[in-house]
MARSETOR-896639 format. One record per residue (C-alpha): residue in three letters; z, x, y; residue number from 1. Coordinates in Angstrom, 1 decimal. Example, Ala and Ser with C-alpha at 12.3 -4.5 7.8 and 13.67 -1.06 7.14 Angstrom:
% MARSETOR-896639
NUDO   type       zz       xx       yy   seq
NUDO    Ala      7.8     12.3     -4.5     1
NUDO    Ser      7.1     13.7     -1.1     2
//
This chain:
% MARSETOR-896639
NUDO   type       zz       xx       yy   seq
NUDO    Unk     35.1     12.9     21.4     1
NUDO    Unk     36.4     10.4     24.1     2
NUDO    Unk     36.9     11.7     27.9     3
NUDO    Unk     40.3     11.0     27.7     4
NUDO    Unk     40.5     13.6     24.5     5
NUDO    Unk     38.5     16.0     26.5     6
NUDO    Unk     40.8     16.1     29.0     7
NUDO    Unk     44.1     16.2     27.1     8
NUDO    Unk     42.4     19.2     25.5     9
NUDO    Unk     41.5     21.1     28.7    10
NUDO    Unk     44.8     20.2     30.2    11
NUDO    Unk     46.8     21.5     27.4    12
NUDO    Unk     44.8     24.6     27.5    13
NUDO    Unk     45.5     25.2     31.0    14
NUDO    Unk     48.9     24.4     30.8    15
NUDO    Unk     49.2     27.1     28.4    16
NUDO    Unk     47.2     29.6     30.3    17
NUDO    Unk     49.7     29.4     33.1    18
NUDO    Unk     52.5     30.1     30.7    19
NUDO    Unk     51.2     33.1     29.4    20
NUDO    Unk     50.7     34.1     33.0    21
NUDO    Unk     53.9     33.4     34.0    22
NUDO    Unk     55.5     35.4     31.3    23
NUDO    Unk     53.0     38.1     31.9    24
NUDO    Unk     54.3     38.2     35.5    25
NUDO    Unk     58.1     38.5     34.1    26
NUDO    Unk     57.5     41.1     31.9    27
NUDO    Unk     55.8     43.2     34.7    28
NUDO    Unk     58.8     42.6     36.6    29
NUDO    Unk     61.5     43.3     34.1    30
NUDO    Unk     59.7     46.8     33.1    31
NUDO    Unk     60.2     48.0     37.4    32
NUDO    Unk     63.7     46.1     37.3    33
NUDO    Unk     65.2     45.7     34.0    34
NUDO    Unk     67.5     43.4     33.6    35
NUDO    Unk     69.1     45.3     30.8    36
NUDO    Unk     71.8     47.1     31.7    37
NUDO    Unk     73.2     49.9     28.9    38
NUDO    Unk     75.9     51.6     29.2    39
NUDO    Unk     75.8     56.0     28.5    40
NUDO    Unk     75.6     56.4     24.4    41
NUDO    Unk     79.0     57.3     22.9    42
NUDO    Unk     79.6     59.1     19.9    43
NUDO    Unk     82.5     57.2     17.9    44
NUDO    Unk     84.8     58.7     14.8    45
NUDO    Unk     82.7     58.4     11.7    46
NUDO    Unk     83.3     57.7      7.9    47
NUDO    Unk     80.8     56.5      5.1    48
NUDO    Unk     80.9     53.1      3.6    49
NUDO    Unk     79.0     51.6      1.1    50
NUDO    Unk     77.0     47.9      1.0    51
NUDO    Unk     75.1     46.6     -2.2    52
NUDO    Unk     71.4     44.7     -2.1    53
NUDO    Unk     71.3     41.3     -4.1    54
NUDO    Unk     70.0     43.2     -6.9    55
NUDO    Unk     73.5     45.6     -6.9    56
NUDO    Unk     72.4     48.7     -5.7    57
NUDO    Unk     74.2     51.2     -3.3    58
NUDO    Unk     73.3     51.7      0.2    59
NUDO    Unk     75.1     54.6      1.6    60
NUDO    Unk     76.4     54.4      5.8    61
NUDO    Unk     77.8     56.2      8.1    62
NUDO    Unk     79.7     54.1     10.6    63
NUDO    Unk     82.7     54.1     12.9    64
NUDO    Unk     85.7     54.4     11.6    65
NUDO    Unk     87.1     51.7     13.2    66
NUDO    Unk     84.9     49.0     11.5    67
NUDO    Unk     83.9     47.6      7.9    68
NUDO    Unk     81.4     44.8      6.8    69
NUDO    Unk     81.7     42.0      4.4    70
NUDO    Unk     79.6     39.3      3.4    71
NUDO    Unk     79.0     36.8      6.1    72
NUDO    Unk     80.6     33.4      6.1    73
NUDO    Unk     78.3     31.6      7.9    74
NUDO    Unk     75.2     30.4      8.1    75
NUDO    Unk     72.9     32.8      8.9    76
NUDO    Unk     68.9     32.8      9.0    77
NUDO    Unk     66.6     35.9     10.7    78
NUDO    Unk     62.9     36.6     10.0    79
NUDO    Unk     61.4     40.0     10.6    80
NUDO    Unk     57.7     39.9      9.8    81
NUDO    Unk     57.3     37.6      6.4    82
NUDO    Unk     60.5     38.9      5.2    83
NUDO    Unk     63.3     36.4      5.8    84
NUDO    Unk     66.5     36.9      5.5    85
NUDO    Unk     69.6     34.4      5.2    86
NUDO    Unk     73.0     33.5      3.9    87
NUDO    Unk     71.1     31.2      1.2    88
NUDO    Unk     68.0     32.9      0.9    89
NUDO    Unk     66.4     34.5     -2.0    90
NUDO    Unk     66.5     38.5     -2.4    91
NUDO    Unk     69.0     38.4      0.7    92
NUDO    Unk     72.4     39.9      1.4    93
NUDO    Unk     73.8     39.6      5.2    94
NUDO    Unk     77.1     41.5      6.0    95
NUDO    Unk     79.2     41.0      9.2    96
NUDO    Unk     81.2     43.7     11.5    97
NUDO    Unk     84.2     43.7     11.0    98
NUDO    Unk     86.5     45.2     14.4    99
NUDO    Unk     89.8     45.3     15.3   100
NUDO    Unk     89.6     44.3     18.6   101
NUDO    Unk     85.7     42.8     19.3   102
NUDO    Unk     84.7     39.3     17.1   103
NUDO    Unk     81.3     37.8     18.9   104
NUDO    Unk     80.5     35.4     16.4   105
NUDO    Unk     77.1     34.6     16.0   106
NUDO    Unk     76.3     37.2     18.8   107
NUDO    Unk     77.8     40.1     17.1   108
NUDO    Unk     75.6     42.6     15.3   109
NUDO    Unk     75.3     42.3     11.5   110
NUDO    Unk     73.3     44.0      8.6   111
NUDO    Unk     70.5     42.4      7.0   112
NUDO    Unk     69.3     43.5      3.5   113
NUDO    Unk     66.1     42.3      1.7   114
NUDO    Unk     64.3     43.5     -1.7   115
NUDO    Unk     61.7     41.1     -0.8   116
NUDO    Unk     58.6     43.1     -1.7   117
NUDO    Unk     56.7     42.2      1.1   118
NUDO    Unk     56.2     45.4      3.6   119
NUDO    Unk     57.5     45.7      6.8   120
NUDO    Unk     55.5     46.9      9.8   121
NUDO    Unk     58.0     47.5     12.8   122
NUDO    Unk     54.9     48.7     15.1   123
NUDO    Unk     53.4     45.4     14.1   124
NUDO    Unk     56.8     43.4     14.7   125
NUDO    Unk     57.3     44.4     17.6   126
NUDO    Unk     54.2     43.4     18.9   127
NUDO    Unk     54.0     40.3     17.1   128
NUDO    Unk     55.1     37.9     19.5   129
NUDO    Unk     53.7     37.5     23.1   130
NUDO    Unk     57.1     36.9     24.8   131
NUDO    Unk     58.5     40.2     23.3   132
NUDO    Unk     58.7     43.4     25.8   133
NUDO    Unk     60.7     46.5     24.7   134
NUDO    Unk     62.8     47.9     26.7   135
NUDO    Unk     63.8     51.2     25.0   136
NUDO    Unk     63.3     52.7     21.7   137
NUDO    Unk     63.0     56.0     19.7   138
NUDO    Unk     63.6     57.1     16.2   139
NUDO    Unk     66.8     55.1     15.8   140
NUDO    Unk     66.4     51.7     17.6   141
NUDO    Unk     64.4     49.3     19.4   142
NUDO    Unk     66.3     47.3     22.2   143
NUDO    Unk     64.4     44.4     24.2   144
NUDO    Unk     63.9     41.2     25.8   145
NUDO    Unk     62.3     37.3     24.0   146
NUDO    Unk     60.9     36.0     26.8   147
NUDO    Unk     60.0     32.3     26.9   148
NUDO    Unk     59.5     29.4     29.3   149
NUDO    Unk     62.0     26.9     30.6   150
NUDO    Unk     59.9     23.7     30.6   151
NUDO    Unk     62.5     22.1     33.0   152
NUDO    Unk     62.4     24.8     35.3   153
NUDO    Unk     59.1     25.4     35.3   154
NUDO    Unk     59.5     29.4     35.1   155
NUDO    Unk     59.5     32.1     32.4   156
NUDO    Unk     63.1     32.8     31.4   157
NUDO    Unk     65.0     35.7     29.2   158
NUDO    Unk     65.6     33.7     26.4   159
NUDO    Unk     67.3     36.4     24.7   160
NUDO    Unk     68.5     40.3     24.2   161
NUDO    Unk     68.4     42.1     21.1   162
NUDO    Unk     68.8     45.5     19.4   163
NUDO    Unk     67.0     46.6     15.9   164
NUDO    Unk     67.4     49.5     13.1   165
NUDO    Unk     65.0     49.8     10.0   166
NUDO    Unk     65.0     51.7      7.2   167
NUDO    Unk     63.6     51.8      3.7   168
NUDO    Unk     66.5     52.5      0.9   169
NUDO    Unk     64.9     52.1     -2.5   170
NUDO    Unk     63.5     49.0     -3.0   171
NUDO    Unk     65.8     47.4      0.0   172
NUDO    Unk     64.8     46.2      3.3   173
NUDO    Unk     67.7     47.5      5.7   174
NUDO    Unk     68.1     46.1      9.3   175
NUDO    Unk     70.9     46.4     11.5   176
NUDO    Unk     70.0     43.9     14.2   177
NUDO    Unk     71.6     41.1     16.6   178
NUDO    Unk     70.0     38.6     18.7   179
NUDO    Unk     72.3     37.4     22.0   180
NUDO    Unk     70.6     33.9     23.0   181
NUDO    Unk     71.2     32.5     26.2   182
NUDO    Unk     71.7     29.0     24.8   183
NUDO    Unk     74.7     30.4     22.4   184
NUDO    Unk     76.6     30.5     26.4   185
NUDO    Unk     76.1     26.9     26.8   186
NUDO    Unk     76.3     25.5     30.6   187
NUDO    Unk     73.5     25.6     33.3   188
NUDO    Unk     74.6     28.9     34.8   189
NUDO    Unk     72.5     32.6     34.4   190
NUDO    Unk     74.5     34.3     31.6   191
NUDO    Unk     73.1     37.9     32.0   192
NUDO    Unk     76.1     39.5     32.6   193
NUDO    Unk     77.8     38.1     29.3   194
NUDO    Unk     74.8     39.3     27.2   195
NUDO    Unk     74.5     42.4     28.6   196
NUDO    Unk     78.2     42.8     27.9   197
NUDO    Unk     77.3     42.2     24.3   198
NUDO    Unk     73.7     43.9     23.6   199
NUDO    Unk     76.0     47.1     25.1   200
NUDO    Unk     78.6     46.6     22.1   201
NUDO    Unk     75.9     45.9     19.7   202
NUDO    Unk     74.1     48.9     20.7   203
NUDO    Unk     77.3     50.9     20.5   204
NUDO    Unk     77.5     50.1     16.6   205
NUDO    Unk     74.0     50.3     16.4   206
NUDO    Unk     73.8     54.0     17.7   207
NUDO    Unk     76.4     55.0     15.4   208
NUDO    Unk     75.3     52.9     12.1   209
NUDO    Unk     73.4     55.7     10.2   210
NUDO    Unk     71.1     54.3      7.2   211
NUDO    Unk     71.4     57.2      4.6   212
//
């Protein structure tokens, strides 16, 4: 190999050593200050409402009252694991909150169904990338930070908050899950405070969506 190849090699190497350090340091200092800022857990009016799989079978919920779910309009793509999951994928149903009051889009938390028969590991999921760092989590949810780094900047950024619920019905995949990216705000300014504002309503529906 050349000298020039050599060197392109080591440099790319070391370049991404010093990423991975760089999001390493972040992650140490968003576990002694998070950046996450949740507001106390609420207990909302319930009812039950059933959602169907691609294959037509009933998935029982409790949710608040004040909200339904239909199938999303848009175009919609997530992967958890090998299973992915999209308004145009195979084995996939995706259903939007509907509120009275709250509409965030893109932003806003939806359900995800697969009967993919590929098996989900959410210990393995949630270690599966390098940028990833949990904030919080017990038997209901998972709610944490994507970490990457801002090539312009030069620095390891929150690229993203999100919240997570999985469960097993039948042969369905069930996750209730959003993803707030900082890009979806647009503009050169730190838009923490906006996601924060809408992780804490996601995780309001999320902590009273009950899989049956």
């Amino acid at each position: 190999m050349p000298v020039y190849g050599q060197n392109e090699k080591v440099n790319r190497i070391l370049e991404q050593e010093v990423i991975a350090k760089k999001i390493n340091e972040l992650k140490l200092q968003l576990t002694s200050s998070p950046q996450i800022l949740l507001e106390p857990s609420q207990k909302l009016p319930q009812k039950s409402l059933v959602i169907e799989d691609d294959k037509g079978k009933t998935i029982a919920l409790m949710v608040p009252k004040d909200i339904n779910f239909k199938r999303t309009g848009q175009l919609k793509t997530e992967q958890f694991g090998a299973i992915k999951i999209g308004t145009f994928v195979r084995n996939a149903m995706v259903y939007d909150i509907v509120h009275p009051k709250k509409n965030y889009g893109l932003k806003q938390l939806a359900i995800w169904v697969s009967t993919d028969p590929t098996n989900f590991d959410l210990l393995a999921w949630k270690k599966e990338r390098p940028g990833r760092l949990i904030f919080k989590e017990d038997r209901d949810g998972v709610i944490g930070y994507e970490l990457d780094y801002d090539v312009a900047k030069q620095k390891a950024i929150i690229n993203s908050v999100f919240c997570l619920k999985y469960k097993k019905v039948g042969q369905a995949h069930v996750f209730v899950f959003a993803d707030v990216y900082r890009s979806q705000f647009g503009g050169n300014y730190d838009p923490l405070k906006e996601m924060n504002e809408i992780l804490n309503f996601n995780c309001l529906m999320l902590d009273n969506i009950k899989i049956q």
